[in-house]
N, C-alpha and C positions, 0 to 999 in steps of 0.2 A: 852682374859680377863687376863690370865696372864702376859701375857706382860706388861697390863697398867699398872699389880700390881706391879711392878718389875720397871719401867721407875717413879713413883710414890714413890717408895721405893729410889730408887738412889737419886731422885731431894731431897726428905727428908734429906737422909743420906751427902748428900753435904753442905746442909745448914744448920745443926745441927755440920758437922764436919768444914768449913769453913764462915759459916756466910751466911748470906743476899749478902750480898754486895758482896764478893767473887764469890760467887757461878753466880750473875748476871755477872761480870766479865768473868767468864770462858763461857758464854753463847753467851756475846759479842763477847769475839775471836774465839770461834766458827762459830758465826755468820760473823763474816769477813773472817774469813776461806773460809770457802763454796763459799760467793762471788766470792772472790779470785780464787777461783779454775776455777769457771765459766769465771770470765774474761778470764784465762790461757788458756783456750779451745775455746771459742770464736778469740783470739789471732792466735792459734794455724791453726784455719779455716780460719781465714784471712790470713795468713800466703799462707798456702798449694792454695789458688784461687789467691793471686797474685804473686806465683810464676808460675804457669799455664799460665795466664794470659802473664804476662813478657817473657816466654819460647815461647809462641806463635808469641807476636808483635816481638821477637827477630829472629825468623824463615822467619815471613813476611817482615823486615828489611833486611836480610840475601838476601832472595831471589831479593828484589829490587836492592839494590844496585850490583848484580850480572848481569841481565840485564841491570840495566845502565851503567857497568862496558862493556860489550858484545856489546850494541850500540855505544860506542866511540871506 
């Protein structure tokens, strides 16, 4: 309960000291924020699976061309 009072108190104290409009502003770029961060991570995991990925067909490349290399 305290908490609301207090996340309630802030939203207050932002719009009394910066306005309406500001205060939705800073809520926006927050809210792009957070997106943002989740893109970065989902990026991140895309990243790390096709590097995995690419390190594997790179190994099974490897090995091919080594026996076709060995049969001529």
């Amino acid at each position: 309960m305290l908490g609301l009072y207090l996340v309630v108190a802030i939203v207050l104290l932002l719009v009394a000291y910066a306005g309406v409009d500001e205060t939705m502003r800073l809520f926006a770029y927050l809210d792009l924020q957070l997106r943002f961060a989740w893109v970065r991570f989902r990026m991140m995991l895309m990243r790390r699976k096709l590097r995995r990925q690419l390190n594997k067909s790179f190994a099974e490349y490897r090995n091919l061309k080594e026996t076709t290399n060995n049969d001529q």
